[in-house]
C-alpha positions in Angstrom: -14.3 -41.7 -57.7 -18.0 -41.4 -58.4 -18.9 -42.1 -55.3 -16.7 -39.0 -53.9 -18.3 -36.9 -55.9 -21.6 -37.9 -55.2 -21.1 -37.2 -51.7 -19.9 -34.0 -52.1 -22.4 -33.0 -54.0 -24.9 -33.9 -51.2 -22.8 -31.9 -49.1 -23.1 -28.9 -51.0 -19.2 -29.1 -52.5 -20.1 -28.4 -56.4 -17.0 -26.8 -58.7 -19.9 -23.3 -59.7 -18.7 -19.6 -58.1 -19.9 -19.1 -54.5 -22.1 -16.1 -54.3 -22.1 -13.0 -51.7 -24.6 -11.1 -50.5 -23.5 -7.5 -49.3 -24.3 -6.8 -46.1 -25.6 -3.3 -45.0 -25.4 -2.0 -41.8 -29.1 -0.8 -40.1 -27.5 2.5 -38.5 -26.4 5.5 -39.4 -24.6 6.8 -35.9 -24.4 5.8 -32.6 -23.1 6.0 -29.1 -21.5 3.9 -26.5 -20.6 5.0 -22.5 -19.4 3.1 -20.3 -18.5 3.5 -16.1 -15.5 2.0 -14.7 -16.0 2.0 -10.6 -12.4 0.8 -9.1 -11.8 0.7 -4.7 -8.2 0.2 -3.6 -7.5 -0.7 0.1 -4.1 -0.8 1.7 -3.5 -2.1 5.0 -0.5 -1.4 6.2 1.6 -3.1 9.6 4.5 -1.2 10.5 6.6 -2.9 13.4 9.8 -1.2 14.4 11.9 -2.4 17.6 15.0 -0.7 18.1 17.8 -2.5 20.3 20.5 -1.6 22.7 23.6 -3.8 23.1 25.4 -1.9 25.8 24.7 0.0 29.0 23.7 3.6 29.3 23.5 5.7 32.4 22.8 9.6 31.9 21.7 12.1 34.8 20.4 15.7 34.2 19.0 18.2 36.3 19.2 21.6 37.4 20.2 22.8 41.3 21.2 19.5 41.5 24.7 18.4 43.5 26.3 15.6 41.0 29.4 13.9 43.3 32.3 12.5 41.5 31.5 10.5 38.6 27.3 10.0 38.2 26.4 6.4 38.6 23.6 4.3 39.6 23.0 4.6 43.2 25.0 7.6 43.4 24.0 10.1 46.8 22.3 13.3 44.6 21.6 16.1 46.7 20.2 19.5 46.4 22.2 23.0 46.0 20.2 25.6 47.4 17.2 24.0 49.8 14.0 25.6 49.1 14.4 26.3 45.7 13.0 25.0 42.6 14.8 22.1 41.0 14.8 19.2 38.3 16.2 15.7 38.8 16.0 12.9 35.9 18.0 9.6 36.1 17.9 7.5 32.7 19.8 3.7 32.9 19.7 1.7 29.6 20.6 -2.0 29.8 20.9 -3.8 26.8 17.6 -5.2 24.8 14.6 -3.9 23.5 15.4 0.1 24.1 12.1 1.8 21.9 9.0 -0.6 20.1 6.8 1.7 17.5 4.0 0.0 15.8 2.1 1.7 13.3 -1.1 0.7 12.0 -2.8 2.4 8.7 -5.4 2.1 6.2 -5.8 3.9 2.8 -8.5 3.7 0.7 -9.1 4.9 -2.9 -12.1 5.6 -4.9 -11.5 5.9 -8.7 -14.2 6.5 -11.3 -13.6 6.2 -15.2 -16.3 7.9 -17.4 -16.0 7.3 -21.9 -17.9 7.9 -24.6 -17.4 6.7 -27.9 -19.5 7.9 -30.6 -19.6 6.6 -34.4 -21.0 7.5 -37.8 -21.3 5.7 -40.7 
């Protein structure tokens, strides 16, 4: 048991009152800023394909002669020869009937500015 108590006592373990020191702080205000810098970037794919799964066939026009029922290879003619007129023939078979793709990037800048101030 000596010998314990010899060591702590070299190791600075003694049974006396520890003493403090108060500390004081050297200031008597202050101020802190600070700048926060942030960049966001989005890329963006957008890939649509739209499908048909049966058969479309549409005719329009105007002064336009539209026998029987309108089908592909159908004989069109003309009303009134000479004058103006509009023809458009339109067959849809089934797969890929319209593809958009749409491509974007959006980018944000975003600044943070605080103070902090402090007295004593």
């Amino acid at each position: 048991m000596k010998k314990v108590l010899a060591v702590l006592s070299l190791l600075g373990f003694s049974s006396s009152s520890a003493l403090a020191v108060p500390v004081v702080p050297n200031f008597t205000s202050g101020t802190i800023t600070s700048e926060t810098k942030t960049r966001t970037e989005v890329i963006e794919s957008i890939r649509q394909i739209e499908y048909s799964t049966g058969n479309s066939y549409t005719v329009t026009g105007t002064n336009i002669n539209i026998p029987g029922r309108p089908q592909p290879g159908a004989n069109y003619s003309i009303y009134n020869q000479g004058a103006a007129f509009q023809f458009s023939e339109t067959s849809l078979t089934p797969g890929i009937s319209k593809e958009t793709w749409i491509e974007r990037k959006t980018t944000e800048d975003s600044t943070t500015n605080s103070v902090s101030v402090f007295t004593q």
